[in-house]
C-alpha positions as CSV (number, residue, x, y, z in Angstrom):
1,X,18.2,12.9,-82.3
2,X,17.0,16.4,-81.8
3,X,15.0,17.5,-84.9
4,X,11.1,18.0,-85.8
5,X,12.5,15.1,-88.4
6,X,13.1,12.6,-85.2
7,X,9.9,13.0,-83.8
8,X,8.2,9.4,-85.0
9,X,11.3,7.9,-84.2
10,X,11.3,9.5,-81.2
11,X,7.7,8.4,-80.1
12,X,8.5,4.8,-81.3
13,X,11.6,4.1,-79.2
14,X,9.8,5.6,-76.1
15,X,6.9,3.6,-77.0
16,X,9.1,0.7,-77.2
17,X,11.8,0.4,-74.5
18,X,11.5,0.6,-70.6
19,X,13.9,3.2,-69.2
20,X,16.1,3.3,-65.8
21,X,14.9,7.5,-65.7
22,X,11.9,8.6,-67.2
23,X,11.7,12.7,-66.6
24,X,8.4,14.9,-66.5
25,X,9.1,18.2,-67.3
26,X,11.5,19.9,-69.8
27,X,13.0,23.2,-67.6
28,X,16.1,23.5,-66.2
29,X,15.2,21.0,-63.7
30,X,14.0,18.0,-65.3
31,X,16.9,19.3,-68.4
32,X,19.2,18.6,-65.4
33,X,18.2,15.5,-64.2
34,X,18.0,14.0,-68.0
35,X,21.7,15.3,-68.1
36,X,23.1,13.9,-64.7
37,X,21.7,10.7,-65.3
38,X,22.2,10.2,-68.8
39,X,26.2,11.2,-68.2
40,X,26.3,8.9,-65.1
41,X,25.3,6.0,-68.1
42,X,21.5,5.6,-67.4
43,X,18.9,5.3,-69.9
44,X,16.5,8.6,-69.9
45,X,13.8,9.5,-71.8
46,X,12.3,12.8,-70.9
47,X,8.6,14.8,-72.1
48,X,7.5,17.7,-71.2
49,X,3.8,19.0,-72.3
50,X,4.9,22.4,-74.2
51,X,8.4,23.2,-75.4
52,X,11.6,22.6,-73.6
53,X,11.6,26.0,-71.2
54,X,8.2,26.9,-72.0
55,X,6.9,27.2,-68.6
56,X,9.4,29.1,-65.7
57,X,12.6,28.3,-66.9
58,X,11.8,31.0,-70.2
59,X,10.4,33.5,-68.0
60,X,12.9,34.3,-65.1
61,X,15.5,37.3,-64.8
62,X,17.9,35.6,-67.0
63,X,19.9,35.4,-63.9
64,X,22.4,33.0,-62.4
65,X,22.9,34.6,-59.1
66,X,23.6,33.7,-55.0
67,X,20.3,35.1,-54.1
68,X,22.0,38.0,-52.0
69,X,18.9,38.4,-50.6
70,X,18.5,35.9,-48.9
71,X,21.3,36.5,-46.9
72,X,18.1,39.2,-45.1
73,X,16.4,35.8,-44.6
74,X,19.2,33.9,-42.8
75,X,19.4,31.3,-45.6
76,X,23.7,30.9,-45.2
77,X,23.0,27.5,-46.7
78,X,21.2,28.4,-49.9
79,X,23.3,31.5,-50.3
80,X,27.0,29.5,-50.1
81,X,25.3,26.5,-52.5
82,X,24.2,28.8,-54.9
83,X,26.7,31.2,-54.8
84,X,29.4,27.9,-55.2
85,X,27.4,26.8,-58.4
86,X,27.6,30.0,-60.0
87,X,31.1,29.8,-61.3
88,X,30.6,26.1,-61.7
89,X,27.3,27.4,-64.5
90,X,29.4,30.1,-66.2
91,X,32.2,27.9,-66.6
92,X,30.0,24.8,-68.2
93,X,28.1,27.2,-70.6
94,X,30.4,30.1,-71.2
95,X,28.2,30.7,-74.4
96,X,25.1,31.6,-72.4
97,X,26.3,33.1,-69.4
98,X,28.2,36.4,-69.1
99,X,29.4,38.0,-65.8
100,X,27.4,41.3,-64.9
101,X,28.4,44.2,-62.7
102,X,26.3,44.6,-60.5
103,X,25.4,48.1,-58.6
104,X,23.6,48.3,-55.4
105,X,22.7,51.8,-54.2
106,X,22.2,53.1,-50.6
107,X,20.8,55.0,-49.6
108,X,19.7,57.1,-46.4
109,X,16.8,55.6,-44.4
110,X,17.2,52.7,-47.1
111,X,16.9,49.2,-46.4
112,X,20.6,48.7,-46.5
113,X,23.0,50.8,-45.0
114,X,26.0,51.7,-46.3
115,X,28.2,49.3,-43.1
116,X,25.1,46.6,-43.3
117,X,25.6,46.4,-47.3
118,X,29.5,46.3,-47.0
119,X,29.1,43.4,-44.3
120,X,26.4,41.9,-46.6
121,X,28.4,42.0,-49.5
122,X,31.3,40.6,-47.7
123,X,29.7,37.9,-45.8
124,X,28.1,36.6,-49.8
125,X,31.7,36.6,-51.2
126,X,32.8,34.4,-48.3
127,X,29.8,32.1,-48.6
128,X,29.6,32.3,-52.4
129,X,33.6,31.8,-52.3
130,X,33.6,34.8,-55.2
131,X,36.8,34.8,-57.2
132,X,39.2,37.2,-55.9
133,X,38.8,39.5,-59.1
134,X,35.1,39.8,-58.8
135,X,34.8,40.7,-55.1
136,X,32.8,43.6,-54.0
137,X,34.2,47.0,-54.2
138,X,32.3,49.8,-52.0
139,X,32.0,53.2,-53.8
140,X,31.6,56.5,-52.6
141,X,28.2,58.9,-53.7
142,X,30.8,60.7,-56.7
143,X,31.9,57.2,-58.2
144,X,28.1,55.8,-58.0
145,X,27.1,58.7,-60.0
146,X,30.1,58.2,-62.4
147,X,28.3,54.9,-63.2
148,X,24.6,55.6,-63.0
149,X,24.3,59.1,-63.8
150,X,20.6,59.2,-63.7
151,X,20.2,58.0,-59.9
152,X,18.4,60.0,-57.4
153,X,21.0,61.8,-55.7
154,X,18.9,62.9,-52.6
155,X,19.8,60.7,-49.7
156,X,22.3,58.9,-51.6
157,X,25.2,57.5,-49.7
158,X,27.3,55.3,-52.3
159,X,26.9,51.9,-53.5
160,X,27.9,48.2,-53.4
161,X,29.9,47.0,-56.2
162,X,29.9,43.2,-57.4
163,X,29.7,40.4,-59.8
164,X,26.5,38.5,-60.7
165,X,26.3,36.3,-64.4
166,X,23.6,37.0,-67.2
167,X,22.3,34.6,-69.2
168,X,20.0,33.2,-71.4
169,X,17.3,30.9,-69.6
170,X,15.9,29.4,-72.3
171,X,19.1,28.7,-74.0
172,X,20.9,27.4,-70.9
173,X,18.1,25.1,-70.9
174,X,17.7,23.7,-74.5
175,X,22.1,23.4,-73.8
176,X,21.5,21.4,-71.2
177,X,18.9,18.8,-72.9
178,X,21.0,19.2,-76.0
179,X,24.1,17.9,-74.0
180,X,21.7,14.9,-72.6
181,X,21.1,13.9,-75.9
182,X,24.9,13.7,-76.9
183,X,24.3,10.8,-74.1
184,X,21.6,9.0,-75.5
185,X,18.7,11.1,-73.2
186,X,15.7,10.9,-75.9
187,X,14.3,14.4,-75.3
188,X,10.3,15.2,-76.7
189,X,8.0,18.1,-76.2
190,X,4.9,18.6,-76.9
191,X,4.4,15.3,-75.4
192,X,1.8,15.1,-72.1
193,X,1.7,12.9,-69.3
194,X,-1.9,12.0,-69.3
195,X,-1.9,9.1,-66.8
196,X,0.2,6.3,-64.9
197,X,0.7,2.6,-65.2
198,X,0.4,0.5,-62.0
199,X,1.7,-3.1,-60.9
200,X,0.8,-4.1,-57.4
201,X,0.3,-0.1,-56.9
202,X,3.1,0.8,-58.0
203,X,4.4,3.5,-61.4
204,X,5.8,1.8,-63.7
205,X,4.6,3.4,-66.3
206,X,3.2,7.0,-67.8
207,X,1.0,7.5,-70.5
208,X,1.7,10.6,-72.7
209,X,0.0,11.9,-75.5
210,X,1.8,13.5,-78.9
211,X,0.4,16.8,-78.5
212,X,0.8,17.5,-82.5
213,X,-0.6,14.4,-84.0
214,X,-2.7,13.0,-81.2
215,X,-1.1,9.7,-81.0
216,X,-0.8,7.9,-77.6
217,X,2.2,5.8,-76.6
218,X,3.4,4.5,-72.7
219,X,6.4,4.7,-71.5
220,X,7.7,2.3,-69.3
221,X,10.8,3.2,-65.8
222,X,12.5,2.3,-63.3
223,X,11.7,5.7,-62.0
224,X,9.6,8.4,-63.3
225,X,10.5,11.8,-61.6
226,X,7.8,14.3,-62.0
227,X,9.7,18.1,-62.6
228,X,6.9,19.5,-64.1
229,X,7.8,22.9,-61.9
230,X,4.2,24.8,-62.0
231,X,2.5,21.8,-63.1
232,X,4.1,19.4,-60.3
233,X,0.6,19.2,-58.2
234,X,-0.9,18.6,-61.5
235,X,1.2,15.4,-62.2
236,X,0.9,14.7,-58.4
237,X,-3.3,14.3,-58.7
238,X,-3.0,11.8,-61.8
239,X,-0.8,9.6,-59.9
240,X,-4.3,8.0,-58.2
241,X,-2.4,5.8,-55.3
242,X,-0.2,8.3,-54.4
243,X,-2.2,9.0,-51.1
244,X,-1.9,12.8,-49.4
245,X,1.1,14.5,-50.1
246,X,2.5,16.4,-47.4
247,X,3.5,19.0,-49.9
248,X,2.1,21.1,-51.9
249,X,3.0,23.8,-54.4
250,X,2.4,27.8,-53.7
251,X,2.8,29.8,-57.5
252,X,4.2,33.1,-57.5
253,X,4.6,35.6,-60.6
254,X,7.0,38.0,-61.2
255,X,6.8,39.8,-64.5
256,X,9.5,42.2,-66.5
257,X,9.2,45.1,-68.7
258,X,11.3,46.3,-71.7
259,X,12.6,49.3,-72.7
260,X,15.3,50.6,-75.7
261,X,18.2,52.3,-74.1
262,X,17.2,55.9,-75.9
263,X,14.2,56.3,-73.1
264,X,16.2,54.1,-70.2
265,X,20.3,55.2,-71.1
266,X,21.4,52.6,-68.5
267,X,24.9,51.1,-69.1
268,X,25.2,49.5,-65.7
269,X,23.0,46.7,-63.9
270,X,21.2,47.9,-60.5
271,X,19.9,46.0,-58.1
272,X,17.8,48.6,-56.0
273,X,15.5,48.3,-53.1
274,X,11.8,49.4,-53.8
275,X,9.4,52.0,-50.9
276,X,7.8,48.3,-50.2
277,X,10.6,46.4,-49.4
278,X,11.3,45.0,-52.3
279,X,14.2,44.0,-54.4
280,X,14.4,45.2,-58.2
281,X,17.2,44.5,-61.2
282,X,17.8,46.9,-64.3
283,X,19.8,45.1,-66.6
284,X,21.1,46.2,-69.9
285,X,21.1,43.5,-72.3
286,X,22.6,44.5,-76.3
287,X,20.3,47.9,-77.0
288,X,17.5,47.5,-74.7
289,X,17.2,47.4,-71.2
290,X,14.8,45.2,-68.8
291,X,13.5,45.7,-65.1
292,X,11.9,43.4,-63.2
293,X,11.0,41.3,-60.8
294,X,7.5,41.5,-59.1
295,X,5.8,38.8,-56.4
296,X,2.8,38.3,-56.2
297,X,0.9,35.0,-55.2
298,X,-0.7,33.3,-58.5
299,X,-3.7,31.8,-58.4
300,X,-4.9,31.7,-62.5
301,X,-3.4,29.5,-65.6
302,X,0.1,29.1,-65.2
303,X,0.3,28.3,-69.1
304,X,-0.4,31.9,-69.7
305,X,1.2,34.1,-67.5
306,X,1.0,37.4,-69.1
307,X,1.9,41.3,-67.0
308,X,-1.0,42.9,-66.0
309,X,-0.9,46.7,-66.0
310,X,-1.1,47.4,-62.8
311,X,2.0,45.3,-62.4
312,X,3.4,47.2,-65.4
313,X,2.6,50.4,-62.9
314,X,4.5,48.9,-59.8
315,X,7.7,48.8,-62.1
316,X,7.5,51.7,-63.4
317,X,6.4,53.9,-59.9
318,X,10.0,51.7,-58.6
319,X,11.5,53.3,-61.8
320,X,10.5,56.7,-61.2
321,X,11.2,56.3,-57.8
322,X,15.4,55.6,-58.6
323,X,15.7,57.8,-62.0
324,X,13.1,60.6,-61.1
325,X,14.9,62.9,-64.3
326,X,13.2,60.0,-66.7
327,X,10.0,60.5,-67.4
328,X,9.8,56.5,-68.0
329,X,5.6,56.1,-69.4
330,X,3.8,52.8,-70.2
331,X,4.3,53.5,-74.3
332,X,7.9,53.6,-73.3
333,X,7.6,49.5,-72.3
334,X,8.6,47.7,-75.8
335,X,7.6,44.2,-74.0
336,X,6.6,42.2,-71.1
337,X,7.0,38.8,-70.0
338,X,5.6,36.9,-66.9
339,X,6.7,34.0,-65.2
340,X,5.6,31.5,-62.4
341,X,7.9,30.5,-60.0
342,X,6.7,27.2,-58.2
343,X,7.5,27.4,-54.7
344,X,7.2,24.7,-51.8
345,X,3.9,25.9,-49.6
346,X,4.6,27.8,-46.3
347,X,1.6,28.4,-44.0
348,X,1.7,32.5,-43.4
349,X,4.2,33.8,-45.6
350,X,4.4,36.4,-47.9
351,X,5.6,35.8,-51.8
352,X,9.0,37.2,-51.3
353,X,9.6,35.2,-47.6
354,X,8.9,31.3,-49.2
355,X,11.9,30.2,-49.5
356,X,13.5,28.8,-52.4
357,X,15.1,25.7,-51.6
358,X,14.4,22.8,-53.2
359,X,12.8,19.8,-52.0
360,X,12.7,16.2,-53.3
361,X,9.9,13.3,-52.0
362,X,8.8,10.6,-53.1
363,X,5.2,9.1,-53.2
364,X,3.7,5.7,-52.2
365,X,3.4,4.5,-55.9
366,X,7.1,5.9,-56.2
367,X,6.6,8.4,-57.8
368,X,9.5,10.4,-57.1
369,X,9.0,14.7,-56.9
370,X,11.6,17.7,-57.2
371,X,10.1,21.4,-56.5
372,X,11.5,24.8,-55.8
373,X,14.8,25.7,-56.3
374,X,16.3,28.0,-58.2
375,X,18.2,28.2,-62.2
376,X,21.3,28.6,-60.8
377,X,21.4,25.6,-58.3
378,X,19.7,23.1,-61.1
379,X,22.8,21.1,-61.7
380,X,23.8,20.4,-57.9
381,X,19.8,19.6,-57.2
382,X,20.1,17.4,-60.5
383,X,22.9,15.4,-58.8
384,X,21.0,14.6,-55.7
385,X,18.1,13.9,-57.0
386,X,20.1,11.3,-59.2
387,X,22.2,10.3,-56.6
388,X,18.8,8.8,-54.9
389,X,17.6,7.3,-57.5
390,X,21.0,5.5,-58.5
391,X,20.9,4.1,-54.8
392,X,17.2,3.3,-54.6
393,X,17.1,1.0,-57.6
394,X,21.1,-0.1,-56.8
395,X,22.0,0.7,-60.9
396,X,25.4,-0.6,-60.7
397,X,26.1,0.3,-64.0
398,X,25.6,4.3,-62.7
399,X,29.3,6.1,-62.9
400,X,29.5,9.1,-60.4
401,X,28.0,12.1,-60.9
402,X,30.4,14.3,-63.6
403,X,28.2,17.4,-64.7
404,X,30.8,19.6,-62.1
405,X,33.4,19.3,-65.0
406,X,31.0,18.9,-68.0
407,X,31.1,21.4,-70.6
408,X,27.5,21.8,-72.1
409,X,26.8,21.8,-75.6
410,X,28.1,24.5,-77.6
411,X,30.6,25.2,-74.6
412,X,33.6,22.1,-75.6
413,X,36.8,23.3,-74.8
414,X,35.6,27.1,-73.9
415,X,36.5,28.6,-70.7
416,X,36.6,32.2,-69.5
417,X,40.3,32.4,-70.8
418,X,39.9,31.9,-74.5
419,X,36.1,32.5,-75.5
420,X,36.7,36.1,-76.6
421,X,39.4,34.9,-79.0
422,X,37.5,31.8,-80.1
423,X,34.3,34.3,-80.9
424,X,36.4,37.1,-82.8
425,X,38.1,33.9,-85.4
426,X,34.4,32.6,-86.1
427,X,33.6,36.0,-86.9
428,X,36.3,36.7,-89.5
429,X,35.1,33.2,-90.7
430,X,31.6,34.3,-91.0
431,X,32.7,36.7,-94.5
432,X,32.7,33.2,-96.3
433,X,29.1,32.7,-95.7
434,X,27.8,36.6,-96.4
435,X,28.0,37.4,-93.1
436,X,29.1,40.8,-91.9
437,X,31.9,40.5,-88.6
438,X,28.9,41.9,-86.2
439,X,26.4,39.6,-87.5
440,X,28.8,36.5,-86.8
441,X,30.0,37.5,-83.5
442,X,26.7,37.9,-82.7
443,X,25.9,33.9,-83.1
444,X,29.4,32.6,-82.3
445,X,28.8,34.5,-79.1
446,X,25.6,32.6,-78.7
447,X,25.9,28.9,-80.4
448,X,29.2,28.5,-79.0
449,X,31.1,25.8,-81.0
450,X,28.4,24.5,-82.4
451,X,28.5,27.9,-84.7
452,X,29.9,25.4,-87.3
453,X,26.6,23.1,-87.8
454,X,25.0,27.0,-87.9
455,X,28.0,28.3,-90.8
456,X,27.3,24.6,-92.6
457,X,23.4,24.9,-92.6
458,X,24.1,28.2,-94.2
459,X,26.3,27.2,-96.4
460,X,24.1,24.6,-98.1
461,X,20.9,26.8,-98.7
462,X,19.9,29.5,-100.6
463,X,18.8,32.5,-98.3
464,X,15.1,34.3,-98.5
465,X,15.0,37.7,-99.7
466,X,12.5,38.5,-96.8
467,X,15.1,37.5,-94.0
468,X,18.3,38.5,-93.0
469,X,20.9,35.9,-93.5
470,X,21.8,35.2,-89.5
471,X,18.6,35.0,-88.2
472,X,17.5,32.4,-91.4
473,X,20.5,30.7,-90.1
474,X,19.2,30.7,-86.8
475,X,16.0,29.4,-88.4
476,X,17.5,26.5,-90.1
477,X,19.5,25.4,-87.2
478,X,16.6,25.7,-84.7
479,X,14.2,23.7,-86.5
480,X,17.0,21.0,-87.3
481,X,19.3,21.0,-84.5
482,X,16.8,22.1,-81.6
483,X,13.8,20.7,-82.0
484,X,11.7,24.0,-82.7
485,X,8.3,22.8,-83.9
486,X,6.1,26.4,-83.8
487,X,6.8,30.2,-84.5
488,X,6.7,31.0,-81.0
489,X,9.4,28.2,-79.9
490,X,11.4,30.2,-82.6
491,X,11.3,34.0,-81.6
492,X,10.6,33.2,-77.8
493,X,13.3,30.2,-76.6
494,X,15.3,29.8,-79.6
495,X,16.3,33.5,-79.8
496,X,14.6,36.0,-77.5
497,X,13.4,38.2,-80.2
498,X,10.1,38.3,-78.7
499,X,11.5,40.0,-75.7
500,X,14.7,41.8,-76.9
501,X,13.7,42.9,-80.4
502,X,9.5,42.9,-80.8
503,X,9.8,44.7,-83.6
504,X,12.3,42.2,-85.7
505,X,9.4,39.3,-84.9
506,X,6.6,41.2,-86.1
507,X,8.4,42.2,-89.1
508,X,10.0,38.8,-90.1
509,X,6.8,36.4,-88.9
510,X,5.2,35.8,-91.8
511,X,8.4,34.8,-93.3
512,X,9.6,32.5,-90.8
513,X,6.0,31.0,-90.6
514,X,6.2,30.5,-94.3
515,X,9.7,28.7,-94.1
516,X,8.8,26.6,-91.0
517,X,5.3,25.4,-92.2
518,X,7.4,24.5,-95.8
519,X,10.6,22.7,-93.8
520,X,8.0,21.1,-91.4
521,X,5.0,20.2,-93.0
522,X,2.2,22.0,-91.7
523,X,-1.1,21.0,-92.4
524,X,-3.4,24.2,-93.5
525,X,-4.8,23.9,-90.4
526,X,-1.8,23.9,-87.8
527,X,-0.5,26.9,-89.9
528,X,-3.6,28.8,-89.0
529,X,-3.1,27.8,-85.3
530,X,0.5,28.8,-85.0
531,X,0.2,32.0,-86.8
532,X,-2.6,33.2,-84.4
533,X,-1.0,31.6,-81.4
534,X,2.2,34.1,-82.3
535,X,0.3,37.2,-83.2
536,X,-1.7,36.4,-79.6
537,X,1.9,36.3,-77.8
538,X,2.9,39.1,-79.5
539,X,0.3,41.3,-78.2
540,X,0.4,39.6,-75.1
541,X,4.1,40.7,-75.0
542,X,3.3,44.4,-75.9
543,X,0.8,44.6,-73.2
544,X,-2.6,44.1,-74.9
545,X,-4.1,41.3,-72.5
546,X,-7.3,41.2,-73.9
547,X,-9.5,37.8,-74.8
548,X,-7.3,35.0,-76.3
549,X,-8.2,34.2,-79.8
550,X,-10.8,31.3,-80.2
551,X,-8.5,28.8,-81.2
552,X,-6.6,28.7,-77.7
553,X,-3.2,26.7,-77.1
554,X,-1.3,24.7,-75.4
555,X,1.8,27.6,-75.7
């Protein structure tokens, strides 16, 4: 059950039986936790407030990475765990998650020098246990250049060479809860936790609210885990017996800018150190390329993170800074996005020092609390969080944690050795429903095996004139297969248009607006809110920040 069409099912069945996991929070985290307890044979039910991924885990670099950086921070511990997980992630979703080249200039008077970056890079493959194939290379000035031929040359000694893995946050997420529901998790957004349930002072309940129709329904645990991310303080203050935490969250941002590749001709990832001290990626991605990250401590809405200019500025000055032969301007940006990461409160430091480990604790009512962390360690901080709950309530019917060998959905029976040759046979297939060979490849690269339900959807209706006919198959399959209720969930999670291809969402909206409030039943009203909650977002995306439209959101 994963479909608009489920929803009053949905509701009923959570309104109806008491659970051994209820999960706040539909990111990566709580996506994890539905799936590692859920595989393990509990009953989960998980809500989150806006749409699976809507908050951080939509918003991040789009990387699964060992946090080299950290290495600068002494964190061996977080470095070896997340570099370990890494292969474990690609492996599991090899749909969403591609490995990445990664180039790491030095330079003189740099932050790195060329013997501390080699050491560096050596010590993370160690850690990280990096398959032999993908460990670093060190290259001279003339082989750097080869590479990135628009890198400031002055003062340029070489580079580091190694292997990081791209993916799709969003996707990786909805993959995850997808794969939870092939175990019976029952997954809802747009549902709120508005309050708690109390026997003798303890949760046993949450309230939560259908954000679309209004309705109220309570849903009863053995456990509720709050991994609301941004929002965890928020569910923290409704739980009124809770007492003082001893933690608390600090919010940081860190936004990204878009460019085509005719204004930023970059080929190759870098990973380049700014004149502050800070760390920056370039990463192509199809026909555009994106830069980012900032961090800066975030004080405002995190339900509306949006890149400020001045942060637009920072990127580009790094920008100019490493390719001073492109004139790089602000029209050049095609899009933005921001994100919040929600980070575990440590008295003096700076954005990039907190640390990103996670932490789990639980509260007097019980209420039990993951924060911090990072995407690539979700699945390992998934399985301890579980494995405290399965020994807290003694669930003997809980098998042993198995996500280390499960394939997610969309990724059965892929691996690194045979994904090539399983995308190039769905995309000879695709010529049976009017699809080109690019056009196929394109969605058996992304859906994985489940490109079959996407070919079958297609093959049962008649495609629109004012779409083409893979992205109305990605249409039909998001609002029937992925729960997509609004345009946004559409062109922002489902498919990344917002980001990677503006100009496709503002030239298809109207359509897909049209087709979604027909297959969905919108009333007039919620067709007027969706439509200008996308055509807000969209500006928002190109940089126009100004005042939000009356009819605000809960995007």
């Amino acid at each position: 059950m994963f479909s608009f069409q489920d929803r009053s099912k949905l509701i009923h069945l959570m309104n109806t039986y008491s659970f051994d996991v209820l999960v706040i929070g539909g990111g990566i985290t709580g996506a994890g936790i539905a799936l590692d307890a859920a595989s393990r044979g509990l009953s989960v039910a998980l809500v989150d407030m806006q749409d699976f991924a809507a908050g951080t885990s939509s918003r991040s670099t789009k990387l699964i990475h060992g946090g080299l950086r950290y290495l600068k921070q002494l964190e061996f511990r977080l470095v070896a765990e997340v570099g370990r997980e890494r292969e474990i992630v690609y492996e599991n979703s090899i749909h969403v998650t591609t490995p990445e080249k990664m180039l790491l200039p030095i330079y003189k008077n740099g932050s790195l020098g060329r013997f501390s970056a080699s050491i560096g890079l050596k010590l993370y493959d160690s850690l990280a246990k990096v398959r032999k194939s993908e460990r670093r290379k060190m290259l001279s000035k003339k082989e750097t250049l080869k590479l990135a031929p628009f890198l400031r040359e002055e003062g340029l000694l070489g580079a580091g060479f190694y292997v990081e893995y791209k993916t799709d946050d969003a996707r990786l997420t909805l993959e995850v809860i997808k794969k939870a529901v092939e175990y019976k998790a029952l997954c809802l957004n747009y549902a709120k936790v508005t309050g708690f349930v109390y026997d003798r002072n303890r949760i046993v309940a949450a309230k939560v609210r259908d954000e679309i129709t209004g309705e109220t329904i309570t849903i009863h645990a053995a456990q509720i885990v709050n991994a609301a991310g941004p929002w965890v303080d928020v569910i923290l203050e409704k739980d009124n017996r809770n007492g003082r935490s001893r933690k608390s969250l600090k919010l940081t941002k860190g936004i990204h800018i878009v460019f085509d590749k005719s204004v930023l001709p970059l080929e190759q990832a870098i990973y380049f150190d700014t004149d502050d001290g800070r760390m920056v990626f370039a990463i192509p991605r199809g026909n555009k390329v994106y830069v980012g990250t900032t961090d800066t401590f975030y004080e405002e809405d995190p339900v509306h993170p949006v890149a400020k200019s001045e942060e637009v500025a920072y990127l580009l000055n790094a920008l100019h800074s490493i390719f001073p032969s492109l004139s790089l301007k602000e029209e050049d940006v095609e899009s933005t996005w921001a994100g919040i990461r929600p980070l575990i409160f440590e008295e003096g430091k700076n954005p990039s020092e907190i640390s990103r480990k996670d932490e789990i604790w639980t509260s007097k009512s019980g209420l039990m609390t993951i924060a911090g962390g990072k995407l690539t360690g979700y699945r390992i901080m998934a399985e301890r969080i579980v494995d405290l709950i399965v020994k807290k309530h003694r669930f003997r019917h809980a098998k042993k944690c198995m996500t280390k060998q499960l394939a997610l959905s969309g990724a059965e029976g892929l691996r690194s050795s045979n994904f090539e040759y399983f995308v190039n046979k769905k995309a000879m297939e695709g010529a049976k429903f009017g699809l080109n060979f690019g056009e196929a490849k394109g969605l058996a690269q992304m859906y994985g095996t489940n490109i079959d339900r996407v070919f079958d959807l297609l093959d049962k209706e008649e495609p629109v004139d004012k779409l083409p006919k893979a992205l109305f198959a990605q249409l039909l399959y998001s609002i029937y297969d992925e729960m997509a209720y609004t345009p946004a969930d559409f062109f922002i999670r489902r498919t990344g248009l917002m980001y990677f291809d503006i100009a496709m969402v503002e030239k298809t909206k109207d359509a897909v607006i049209d087709i979604m409030s027909d297959r969905i039943g919108y009333s007039e009203r919620e067709k007027t809110f969706y439509t200008m909650q996308l055509n807000q977002m969209i500006r928002e995306a190109k940089g126009d920040c100004g005042e939000r439209d009356t009819l605000d959101t809960n995007e």
